[in-house]
C-alpha positions as CSV (number, residue, x, y, z in Angstrom):
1,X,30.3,-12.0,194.8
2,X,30.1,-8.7,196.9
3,X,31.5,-6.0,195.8
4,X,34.4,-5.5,198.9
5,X,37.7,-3.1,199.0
6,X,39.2,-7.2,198.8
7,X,37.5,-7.7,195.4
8,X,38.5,-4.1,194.1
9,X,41.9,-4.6,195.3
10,X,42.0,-8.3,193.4
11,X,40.8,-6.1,190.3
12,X,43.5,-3.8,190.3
13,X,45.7,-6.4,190.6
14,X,44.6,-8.4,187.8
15,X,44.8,-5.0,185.8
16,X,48.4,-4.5,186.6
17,X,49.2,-8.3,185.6
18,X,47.9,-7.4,182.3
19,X,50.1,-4.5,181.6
20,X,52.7,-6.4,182.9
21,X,52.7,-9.3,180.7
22,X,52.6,-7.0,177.1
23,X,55.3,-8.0,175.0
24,X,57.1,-5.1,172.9
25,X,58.0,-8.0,170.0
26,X,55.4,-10.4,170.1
27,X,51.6,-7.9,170.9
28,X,52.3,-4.4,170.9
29,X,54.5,-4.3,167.9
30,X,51.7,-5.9,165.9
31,X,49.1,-3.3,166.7
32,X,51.4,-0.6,165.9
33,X,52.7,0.5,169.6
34,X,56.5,-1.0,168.9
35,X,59.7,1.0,170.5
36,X,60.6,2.6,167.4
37,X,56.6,4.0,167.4
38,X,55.9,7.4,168.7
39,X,60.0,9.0,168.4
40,X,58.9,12.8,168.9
41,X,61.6,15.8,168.1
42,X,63.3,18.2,171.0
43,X,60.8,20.0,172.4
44,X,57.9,18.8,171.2
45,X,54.8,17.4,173.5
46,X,54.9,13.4,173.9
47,X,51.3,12.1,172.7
48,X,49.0,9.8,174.1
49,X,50.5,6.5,172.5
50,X,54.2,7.6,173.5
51,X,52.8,8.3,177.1
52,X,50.9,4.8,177.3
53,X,54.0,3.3,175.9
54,X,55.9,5.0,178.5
55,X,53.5,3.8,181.3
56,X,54.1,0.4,180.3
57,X,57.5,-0.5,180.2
58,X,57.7,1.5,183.6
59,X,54.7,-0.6,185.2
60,X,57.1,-3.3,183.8
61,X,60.2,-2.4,185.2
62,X,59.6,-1.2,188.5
63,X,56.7,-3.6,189.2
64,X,57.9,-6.9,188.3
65,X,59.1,-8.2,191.7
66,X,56.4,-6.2,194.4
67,X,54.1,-7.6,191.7
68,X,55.5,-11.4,192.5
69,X,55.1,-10.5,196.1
70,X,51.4,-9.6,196.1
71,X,50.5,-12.4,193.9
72,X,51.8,-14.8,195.9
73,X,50.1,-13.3,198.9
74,X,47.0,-13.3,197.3
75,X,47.5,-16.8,195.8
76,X,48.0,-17.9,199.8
77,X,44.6,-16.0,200.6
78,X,42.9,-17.5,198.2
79,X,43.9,-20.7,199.4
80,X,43.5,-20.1,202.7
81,X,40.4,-18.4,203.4
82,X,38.6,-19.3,199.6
């Protein structure tokens, strides 16, 4: 396989996908990265896991249905033109 802006783009993709499958009850509460995790006081800098966790549930929120889009464009690709 060649490494094309096609291939780069499928690997971004694929990244996303993973993000946006985590479960809050089922995964990430069993390594420690639950909702309750990371609750910081008034004023006080969020950390890295609070951020991460915040990065998440926004990647899936706002990307759940553009991410149905380009996954069935890609699965149509795929299929035609292998």
């Amino acid at each position: 396989m060649a490494f094309t802006l096609y291939s780069l783009l499928q690997a971004a993709l694929l990244c996303v996908n993973a993000i946006a499958v985590l479960h809050e009850e089922r995964f990430l509460k069993n390594i420690g990265w639950g909702t309750d995790q990371g609750i910081g006081g008034f004023g006080e800098e969020p950390g890295i896991k609070s951020q991460l966790m915040n990065l998440i549930r926004s990647v899936r929120t706002v990307m759940r249905v553009p991410l149905i889009i380009v996954n069935s464009i890609t699965i149509v690709l795929l299929l035609l033109f292998g």
